[in-house]
N, C-alpha and C positions, 0 to 999 in steps of 0.2 A: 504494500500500500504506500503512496505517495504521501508522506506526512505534509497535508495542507491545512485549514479549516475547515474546510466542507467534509474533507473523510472523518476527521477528530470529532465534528460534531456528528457525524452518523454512528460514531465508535461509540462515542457516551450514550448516545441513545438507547443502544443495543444493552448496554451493560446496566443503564438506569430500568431498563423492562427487564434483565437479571435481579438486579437488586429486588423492584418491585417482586417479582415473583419469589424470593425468598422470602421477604417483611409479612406477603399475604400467607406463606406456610404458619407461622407462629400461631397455637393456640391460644385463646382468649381468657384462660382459664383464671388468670390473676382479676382481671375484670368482676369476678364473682364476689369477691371479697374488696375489692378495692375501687374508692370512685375517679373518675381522672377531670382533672383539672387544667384546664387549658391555661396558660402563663406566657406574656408577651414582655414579662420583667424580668431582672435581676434575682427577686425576692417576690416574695408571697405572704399579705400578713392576713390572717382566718383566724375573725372571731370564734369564738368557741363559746356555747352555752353551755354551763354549766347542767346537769339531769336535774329533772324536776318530778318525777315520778311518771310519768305519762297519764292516757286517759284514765278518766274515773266516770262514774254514771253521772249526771245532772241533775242533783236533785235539790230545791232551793237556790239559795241565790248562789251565784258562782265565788268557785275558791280560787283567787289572783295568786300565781305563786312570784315571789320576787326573785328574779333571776342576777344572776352575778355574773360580766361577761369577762373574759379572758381574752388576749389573742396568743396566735401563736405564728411564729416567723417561718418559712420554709424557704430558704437559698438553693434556688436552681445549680446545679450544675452541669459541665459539658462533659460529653464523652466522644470519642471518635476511634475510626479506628482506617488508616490510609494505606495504599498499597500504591508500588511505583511499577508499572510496567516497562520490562526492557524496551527500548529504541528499535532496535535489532527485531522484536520479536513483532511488534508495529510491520516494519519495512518488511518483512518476510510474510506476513498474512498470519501468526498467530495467534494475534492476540482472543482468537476467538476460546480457547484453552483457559481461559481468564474469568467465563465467562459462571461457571459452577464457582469458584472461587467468589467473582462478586454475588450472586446467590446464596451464598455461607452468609457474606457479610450483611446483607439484606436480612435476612434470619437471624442473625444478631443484634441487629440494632432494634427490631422488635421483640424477641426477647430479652430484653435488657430489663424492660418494663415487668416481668415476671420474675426475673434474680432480685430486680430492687424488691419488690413486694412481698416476696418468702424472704428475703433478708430481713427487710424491716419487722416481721413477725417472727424471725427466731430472735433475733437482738434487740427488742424495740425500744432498751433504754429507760430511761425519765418520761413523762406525757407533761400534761402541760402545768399539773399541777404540782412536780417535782417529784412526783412517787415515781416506782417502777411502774410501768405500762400494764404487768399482768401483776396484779395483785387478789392477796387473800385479805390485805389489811386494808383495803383504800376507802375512804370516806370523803362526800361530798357535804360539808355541810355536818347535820348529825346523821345524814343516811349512808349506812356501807353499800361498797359496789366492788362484788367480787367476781373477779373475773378471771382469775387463775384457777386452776382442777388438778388436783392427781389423782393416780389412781391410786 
């Protein structure tokens, strides 16, 4: 292939329909447990309500619960992951050999979404109110909220 702009832009093409066609293999499954948040910043500040019991029946006059709000910060990070293709292998016509290889990487950058999401549930740390995340001792207020189990 004659390395000009017209072949280079037909070459990306090819390998962005690779790509695509890996990113669409990735299962949804972290989805199940996790909501996603679209972010066009830096950072991300979300408020948090504190639990307030949920519904109850309606009977008489209504019971106002007073809520306490919190936020909580989330810093986007970047990830990437770049491949250089030989010169040589362009000029020779083989860059097409390249093309399962960008399909890996297509499958991993949507996967990524599912390693963060079972990471963040096996490690999850502090929440927002300084406790561990899964506890047996955690309280809101004077109401416990246990969220940790063994067996």
């Amino acid at each position: 292939m004659i390395i000009n702009r017209s072949n280079l832009n037909c070459m990306f093409l090819g390998f962005q329909g690779n790509f695509s066609e890996g990113f669409a293999r990735v299962p949804d499954t972290w989805q199940k447990f996790s909501a996603v948040i679209n972010s066009g910043t830096a950072a991300n500040i979300y408020p948090f309500m504190e639990q307030f019991g949920g519904m109850k029946e309606w009977n008489g006059d209504r019971r106002i619960c007073n809520l306490a709000a919190q936020k909580m910060e989330v810093v986007n990070r970047d990830f990437e992951d770049t491949v250089a293709i030989p010169r040589n292998d362009i000029e020779d016509d083989q860059y097409g050999i390249y093309g399962t290889l960008i399909a890996q990487m297509g499958y991993n950058a949507g996967k990524i979404w599912q390693d963060l999401a079972v990471s963040a549930l096996l490690s999850p740390g502090k929440w927002i109110d300084g406790e561990d995340f899964f506890s047996t001792e955690r309280t809101y207020g004077s109401n416990a909220l246990v969220n940790h189990f063994t067996e």
